[in-house]
C-alpha positions as CSV (number, residue, x, y, z in Angstrom):
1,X,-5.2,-4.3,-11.0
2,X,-2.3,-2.8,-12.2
3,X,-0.8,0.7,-9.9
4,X,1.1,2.9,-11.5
5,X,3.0,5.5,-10.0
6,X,3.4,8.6,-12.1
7,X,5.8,11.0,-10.6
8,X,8.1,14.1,-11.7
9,X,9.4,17.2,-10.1
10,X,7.8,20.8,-9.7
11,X,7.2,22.5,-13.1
12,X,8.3,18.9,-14.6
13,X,5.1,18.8,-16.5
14,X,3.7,16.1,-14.1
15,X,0.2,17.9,-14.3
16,X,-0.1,18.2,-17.8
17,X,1.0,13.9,-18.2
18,X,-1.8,13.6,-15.4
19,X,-4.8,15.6,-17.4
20,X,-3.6,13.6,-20.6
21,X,-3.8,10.0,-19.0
22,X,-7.4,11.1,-17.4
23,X,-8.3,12.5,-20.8
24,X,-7.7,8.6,-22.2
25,X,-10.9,7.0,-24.1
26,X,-9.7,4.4,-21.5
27,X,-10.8,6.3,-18.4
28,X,-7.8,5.6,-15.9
29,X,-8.0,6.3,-12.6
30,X,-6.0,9.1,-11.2
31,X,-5.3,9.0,-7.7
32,X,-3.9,12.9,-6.9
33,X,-2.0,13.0,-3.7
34,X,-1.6,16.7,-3.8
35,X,-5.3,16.9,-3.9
36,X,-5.7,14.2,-0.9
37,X,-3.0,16.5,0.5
38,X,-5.0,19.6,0.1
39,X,-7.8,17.8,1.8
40,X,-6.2,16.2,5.1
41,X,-5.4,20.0,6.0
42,X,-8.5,21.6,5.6
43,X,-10.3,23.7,8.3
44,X,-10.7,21.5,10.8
45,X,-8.7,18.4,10.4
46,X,-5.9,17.0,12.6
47,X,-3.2,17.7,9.9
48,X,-3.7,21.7,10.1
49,X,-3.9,21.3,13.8
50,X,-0.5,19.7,13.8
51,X,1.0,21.8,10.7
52,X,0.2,24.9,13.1
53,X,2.4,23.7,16.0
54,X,5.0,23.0,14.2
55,X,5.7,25.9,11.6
56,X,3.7,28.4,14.3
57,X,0.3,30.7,13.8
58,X,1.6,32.6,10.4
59,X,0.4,29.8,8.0
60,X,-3.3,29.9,9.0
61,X,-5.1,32.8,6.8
62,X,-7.4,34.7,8.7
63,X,-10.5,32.4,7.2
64,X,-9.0,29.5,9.5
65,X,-7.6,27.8,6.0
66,X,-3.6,26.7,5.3
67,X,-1.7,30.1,3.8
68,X,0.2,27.6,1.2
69,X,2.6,30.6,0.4
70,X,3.8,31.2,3.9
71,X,4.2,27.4,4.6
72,X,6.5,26.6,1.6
73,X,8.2,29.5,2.4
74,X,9.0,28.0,6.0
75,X,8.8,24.3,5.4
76,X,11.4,24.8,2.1
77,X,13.7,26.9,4.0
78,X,15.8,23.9,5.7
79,X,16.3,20.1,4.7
80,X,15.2,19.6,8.4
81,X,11.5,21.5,8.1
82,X,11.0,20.0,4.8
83,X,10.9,16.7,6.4
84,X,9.2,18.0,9.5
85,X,6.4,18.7,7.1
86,X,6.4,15.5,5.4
87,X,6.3,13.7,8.6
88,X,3.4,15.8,9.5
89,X,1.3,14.8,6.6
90,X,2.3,11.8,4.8
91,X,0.0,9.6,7.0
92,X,-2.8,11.0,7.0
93,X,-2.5,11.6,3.0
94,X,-1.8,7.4,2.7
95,X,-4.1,6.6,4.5
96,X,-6.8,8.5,1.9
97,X,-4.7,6.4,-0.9
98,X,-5.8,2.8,0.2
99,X,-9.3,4.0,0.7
100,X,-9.1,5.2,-2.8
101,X,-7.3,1.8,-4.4
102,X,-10.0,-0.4,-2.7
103,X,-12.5,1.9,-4.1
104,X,-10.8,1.4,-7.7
105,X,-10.7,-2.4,-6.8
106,X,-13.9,-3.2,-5.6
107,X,-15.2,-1.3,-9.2
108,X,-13.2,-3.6,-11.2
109,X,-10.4,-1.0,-12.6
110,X,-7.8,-3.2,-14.2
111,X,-5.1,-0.1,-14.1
112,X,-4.9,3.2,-11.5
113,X,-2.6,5.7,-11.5
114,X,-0.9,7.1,-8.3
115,X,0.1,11.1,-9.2
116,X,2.8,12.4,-6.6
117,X,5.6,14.5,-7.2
118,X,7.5,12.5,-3.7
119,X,6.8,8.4,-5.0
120,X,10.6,8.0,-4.6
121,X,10.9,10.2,-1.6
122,X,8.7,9.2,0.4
123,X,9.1,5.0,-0.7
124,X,5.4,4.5,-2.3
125,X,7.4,3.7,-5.0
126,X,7.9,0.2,-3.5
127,X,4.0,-0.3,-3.5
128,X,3.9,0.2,-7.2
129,X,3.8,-2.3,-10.1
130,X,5.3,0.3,-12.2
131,X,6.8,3.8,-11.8
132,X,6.7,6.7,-15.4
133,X,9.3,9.4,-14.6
134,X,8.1,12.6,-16.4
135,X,11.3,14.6,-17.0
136,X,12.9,17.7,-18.1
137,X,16.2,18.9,-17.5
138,X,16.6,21.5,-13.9
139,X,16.9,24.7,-16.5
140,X,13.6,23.6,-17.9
141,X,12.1,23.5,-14.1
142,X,13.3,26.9,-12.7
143,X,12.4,28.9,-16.0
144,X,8.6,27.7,-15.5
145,X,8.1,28.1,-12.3
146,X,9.9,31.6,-12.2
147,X,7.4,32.0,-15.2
148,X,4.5,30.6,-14.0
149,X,4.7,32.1,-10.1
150,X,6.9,35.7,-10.8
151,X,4.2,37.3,-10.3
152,X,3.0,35.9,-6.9
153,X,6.1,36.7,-5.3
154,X,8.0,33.5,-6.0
155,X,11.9,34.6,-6.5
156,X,14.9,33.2,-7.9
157,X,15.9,32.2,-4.8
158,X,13.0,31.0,-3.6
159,X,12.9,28.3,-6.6
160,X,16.3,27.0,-6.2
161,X,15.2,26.6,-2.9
162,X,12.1,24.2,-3.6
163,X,14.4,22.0,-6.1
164,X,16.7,21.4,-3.7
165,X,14.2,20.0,-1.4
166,X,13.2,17.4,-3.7
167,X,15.6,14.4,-5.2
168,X,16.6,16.2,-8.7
169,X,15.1,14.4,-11.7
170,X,18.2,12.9,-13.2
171,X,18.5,11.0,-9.6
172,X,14.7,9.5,-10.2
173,X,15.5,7.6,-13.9
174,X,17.2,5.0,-12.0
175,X,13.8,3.9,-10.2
176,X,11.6,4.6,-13.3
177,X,10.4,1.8,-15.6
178,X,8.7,4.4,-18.2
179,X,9.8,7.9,-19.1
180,X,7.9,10.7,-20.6
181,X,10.2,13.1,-21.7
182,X,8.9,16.9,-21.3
183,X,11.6,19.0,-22.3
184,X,11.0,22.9,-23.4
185,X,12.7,22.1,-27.2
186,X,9.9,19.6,-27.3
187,X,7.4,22.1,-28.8
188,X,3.4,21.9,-30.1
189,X,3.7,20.4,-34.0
190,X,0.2,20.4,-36.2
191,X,-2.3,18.8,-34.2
192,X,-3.2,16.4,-37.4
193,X,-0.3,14.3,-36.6
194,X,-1.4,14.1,-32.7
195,X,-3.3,10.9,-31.5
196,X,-7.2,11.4,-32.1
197,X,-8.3,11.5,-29.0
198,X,-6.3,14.2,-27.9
199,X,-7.2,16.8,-30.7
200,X,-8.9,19.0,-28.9
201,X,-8.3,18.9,-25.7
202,X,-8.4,22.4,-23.6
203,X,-4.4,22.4,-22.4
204,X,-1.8,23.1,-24.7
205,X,0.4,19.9,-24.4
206,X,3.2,19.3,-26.9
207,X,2.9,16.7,-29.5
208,X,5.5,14.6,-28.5
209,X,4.4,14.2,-25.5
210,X,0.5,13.1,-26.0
211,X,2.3,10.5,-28.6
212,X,4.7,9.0,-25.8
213,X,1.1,9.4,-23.3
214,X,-0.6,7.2,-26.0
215,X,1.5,4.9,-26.4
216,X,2.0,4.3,-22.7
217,X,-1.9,3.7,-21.9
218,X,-2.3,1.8,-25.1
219,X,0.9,-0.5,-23.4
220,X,-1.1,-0.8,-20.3
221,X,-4.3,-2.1,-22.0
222,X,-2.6,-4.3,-24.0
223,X,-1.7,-6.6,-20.8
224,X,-5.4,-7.2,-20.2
225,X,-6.7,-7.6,-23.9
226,X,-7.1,-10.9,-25.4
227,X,-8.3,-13.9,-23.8
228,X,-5.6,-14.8,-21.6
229,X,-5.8,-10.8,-20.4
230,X,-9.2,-10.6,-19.4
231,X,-8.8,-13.8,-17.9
232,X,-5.9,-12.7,-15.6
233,X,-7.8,-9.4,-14.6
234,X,-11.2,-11.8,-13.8
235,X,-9.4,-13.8,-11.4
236,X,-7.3,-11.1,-9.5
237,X,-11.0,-9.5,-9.2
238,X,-12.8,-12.2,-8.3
239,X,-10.2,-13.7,-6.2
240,X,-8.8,-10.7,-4.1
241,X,-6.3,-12.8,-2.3
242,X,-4.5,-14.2,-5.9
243,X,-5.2,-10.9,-7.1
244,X,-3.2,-9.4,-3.8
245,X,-0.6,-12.2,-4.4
246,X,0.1,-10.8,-8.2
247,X,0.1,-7.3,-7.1
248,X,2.8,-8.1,-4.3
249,X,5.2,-10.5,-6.7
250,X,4.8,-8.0,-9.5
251,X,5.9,-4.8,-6.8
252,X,8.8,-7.4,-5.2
253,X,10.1,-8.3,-8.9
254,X,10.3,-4.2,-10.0
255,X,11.5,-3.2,-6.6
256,X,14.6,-6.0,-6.8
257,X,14.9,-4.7,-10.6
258,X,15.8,-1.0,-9.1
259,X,18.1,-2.2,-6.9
260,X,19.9,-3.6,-9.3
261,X,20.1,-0.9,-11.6
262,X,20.9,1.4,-8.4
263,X,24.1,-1.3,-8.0
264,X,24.4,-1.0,-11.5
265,X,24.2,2.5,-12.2
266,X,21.7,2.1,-15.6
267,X,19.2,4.4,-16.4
268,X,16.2,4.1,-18.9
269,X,16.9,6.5,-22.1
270,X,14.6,8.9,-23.2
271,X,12.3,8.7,-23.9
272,X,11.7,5.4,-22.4
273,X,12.1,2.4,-24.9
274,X,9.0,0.7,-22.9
275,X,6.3,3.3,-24.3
């Protein structure tokens, strides 16, 4: 089984490479981590429990659930809270991950996608047999979200606040071994020249990027069609310890290629020639 980590940055576009991969013919997989997040702190769980003694009584709403506004306003404030509220949930959040592989395992998925917007912060990226960066340049980032959030109460400050608390984009290519390039001059073309199976869909996506999504799923299939493909993906099912084997080799081998290109200092282009 093939894991792929699909990562970006807030207001990146992420979300809308996420919906497009789970809108495939193919059916793919997608493991959210901000949804596992949303559900570790629920009413009741350890992780709220904690969350409360660290950032204080002000991010519980008065129906006992997390005020989301009031924590990123305190865990986004310092370098030193932002990690505070990593810390705080990561575990629990990973620990919901494996369950979810082995569920995508034991059901004989031959590729799963892991969607977080922290895969290089936070090291999953090491776990991964491949990493797609969706990008866009910073400018592209804060005019969204001060688009999309103005009107909650999310300021100009308060956005150049939540970039800085995640690695900027241009600092990600290095680990990525696909890029989907989501940048605002990228605009919606006629929908005739767009893949079929995207025509549509109910989110406006531009059409450059459903044809680089396309082309990446129809890459990923490709390396378990033909004989020799489905024979791999039989024996790492049937055979969970060579399939384990692969998986580890194939994460080792990507994880000693970004190194290199760290020592290097290479990037991918964009988009990526890999799609």
């Amino acid at each position: 089984m093939l894991v792929v980590g699909l990562t970006g940055g807030i207001a990146s576009g992420k979300s809308t490479a996420s919906y497009l991969i789970s809108s495939h013919p193919a059916q793919i997989p997608i493991i959210d981590l901000d949804v596992l997040a949303r559900e570790v702190v629920a009413p009741g769980q350890p992780a709220l429990t904690a969350l409360r003694s660290a950032f204080g009584p002000t991010i519980i709403s008065p129906d006992g659930t997390l005020n989301r506004p009031e924590l990123g306003r305190l865990a986004f404030a310092t370098p030193e809270k932002t990690k505070l509220l990593n810390k705080t949930t990561h575990g629990a959040v990973r620990r919901r991950m494996v369950w979810k592989l082995l569920s995508c395992w034991v059901r004989g998925q031959k590729v799963v996608v892991v969607d977080t917007p922290l895969l290089v912060e936070t090291g999953l990226w090491k776990l991964c047999g491949e990493l797609v960066l969706v990008y866009c340049k910073r400018e592209d980032q804060l005019t969204r979200m001060l688009k999309r959030d103005a009107a909650k109460g999310l300021t100009q400050e308060d956005a150049e606040q939540r970039l800085k608390a995640q690695l900027p984009l241009d600092d990600k290519l290095v680990y990525a071994d696909a890029v989907l390039d989501n940048s605002s001059h990228l605009t919606a073309e006629d929908d005739a020249q767009a893949p079929e199976w995207t025509r549509g869909l109910d989110r406006q996506t531009s059409l450059a990027l459903r044809v680089q999504v396309d082309r990446l799923v129809a890459r990923w299939l490709d390396g378990y069609s033909g004989l020799s493909g489905r024979l791999k993906w039989l024996l790492q099912w049937l055979l969970p310890p060579v399939g384990l084997a692969m998986g580890a080799w194939r994460a080792w081998t990507r994880t000693a290629a970004v190194k290199a290109r760290l020592k290097a200092g290479t990037k991918p282009t964009l988009p990526s020639s890999k799609l």
